[in-house]
N, C-alpha and C positions, 0 to 999 in steps of 0.2 A: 522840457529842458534838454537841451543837446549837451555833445561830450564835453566842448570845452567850459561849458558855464557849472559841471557839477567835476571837473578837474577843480576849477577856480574855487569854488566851495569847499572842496577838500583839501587845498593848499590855505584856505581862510581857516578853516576848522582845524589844521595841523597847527599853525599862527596859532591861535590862539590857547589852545594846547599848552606851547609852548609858553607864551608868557603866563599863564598861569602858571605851571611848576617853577620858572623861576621867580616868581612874587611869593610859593610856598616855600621856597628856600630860602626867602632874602629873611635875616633877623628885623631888619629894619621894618616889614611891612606891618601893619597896625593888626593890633590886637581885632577890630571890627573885620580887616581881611580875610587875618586866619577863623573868623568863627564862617564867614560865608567858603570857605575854598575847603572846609572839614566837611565842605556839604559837595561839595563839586563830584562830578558824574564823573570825573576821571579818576581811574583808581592811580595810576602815577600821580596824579597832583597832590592826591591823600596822602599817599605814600610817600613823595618831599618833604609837605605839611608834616608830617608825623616824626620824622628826623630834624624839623627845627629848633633847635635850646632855646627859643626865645617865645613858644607858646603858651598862654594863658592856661589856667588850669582847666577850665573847664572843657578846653580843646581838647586838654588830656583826655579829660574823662570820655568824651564822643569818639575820641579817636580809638579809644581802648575798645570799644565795644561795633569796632567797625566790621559790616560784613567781611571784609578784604582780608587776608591773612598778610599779603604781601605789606597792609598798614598796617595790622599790628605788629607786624615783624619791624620793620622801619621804626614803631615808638622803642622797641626793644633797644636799638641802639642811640636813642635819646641820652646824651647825659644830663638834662634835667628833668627827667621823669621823674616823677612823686614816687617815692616808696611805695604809697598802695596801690600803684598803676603797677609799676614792676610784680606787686604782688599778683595783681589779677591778672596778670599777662602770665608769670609763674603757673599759672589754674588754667589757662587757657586749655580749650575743648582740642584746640588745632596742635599736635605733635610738631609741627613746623612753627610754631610760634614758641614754644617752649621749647625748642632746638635753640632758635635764635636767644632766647634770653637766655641761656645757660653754657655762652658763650661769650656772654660779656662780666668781664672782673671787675666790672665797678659796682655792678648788681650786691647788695645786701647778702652778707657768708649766709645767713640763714635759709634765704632762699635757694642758694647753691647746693647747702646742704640737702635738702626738701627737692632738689631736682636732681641731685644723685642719685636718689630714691627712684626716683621717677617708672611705673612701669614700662615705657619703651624705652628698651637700652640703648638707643642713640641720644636720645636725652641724659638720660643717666649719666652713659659714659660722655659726655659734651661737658657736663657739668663737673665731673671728676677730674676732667681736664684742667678744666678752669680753675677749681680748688687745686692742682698739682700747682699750675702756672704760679697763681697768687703764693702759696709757700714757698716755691722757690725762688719767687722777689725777694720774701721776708728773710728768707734763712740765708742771702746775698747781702743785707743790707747790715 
């Protein structure tokens, strides 16, 4: 194989790259999609996939237990994550993934509260944050 036939291969394999993260982002693409692209070898494509409101649950659940931190960070800011995905995202092994989720105010007070606690104080304090923010909506309104 010479240079230009494995450039052309690499600008194929960039192509196509690319339409998959956007068919992970589209809400439109079909439920059978999203269950093959939560399988896809690219971690950005997981990573789209896992930030879209419109996946099936069980997407959820594959997606939550994905090697990638960078996907579970991305379901983290899902707004239709299932409470018990946020919870097991809350439990997550990876500091960085419970960084992410305890910086989002739509997350469940309980689990906010539960990651103030948190023992790495960037968590912690991420989440104390976020409980300040949410108060100071309330005590505004």
């Amino acid at each position: 194989m010479d240079n230009k036939e494995s450039a052309n291969d690499a600008v194929r394999s960039t192509d196509e790259v690319h339409v998959r993260i956007v068919l992970a982002g589209n809400p439109h693409t079909t439920p059978a999609a999203f269950e093959k692209l939560a399988d896809d070898p690219s971690e950005k494509v997981r990573s789209r996939l896992a930030a879209n409101p419109r996946l099936p649950e069980d997407v959820f659940k594959k997606l939550a237990k994905d090697e990638s931190v960078e996907v579970r960070e991305s379901l983290c800011e899902n707004p239709n994550a299932p409470d018990y995905i946020l919870e097991q995202l809350a439990k997550d092994e990876s500091e960085d993934v419970r960084l992410a989720i305890a910086a989002v105010s739509t997350i469940p007070l309980h689990l906010l509260k539960t990651l103030a606690e948190d023992d790495n104080m960037y968590v912690a304090g991420a989440a104390k944050k976020t409980l300040e923010e949410i108060e100071a909506k309330s005590d505004t309104r």
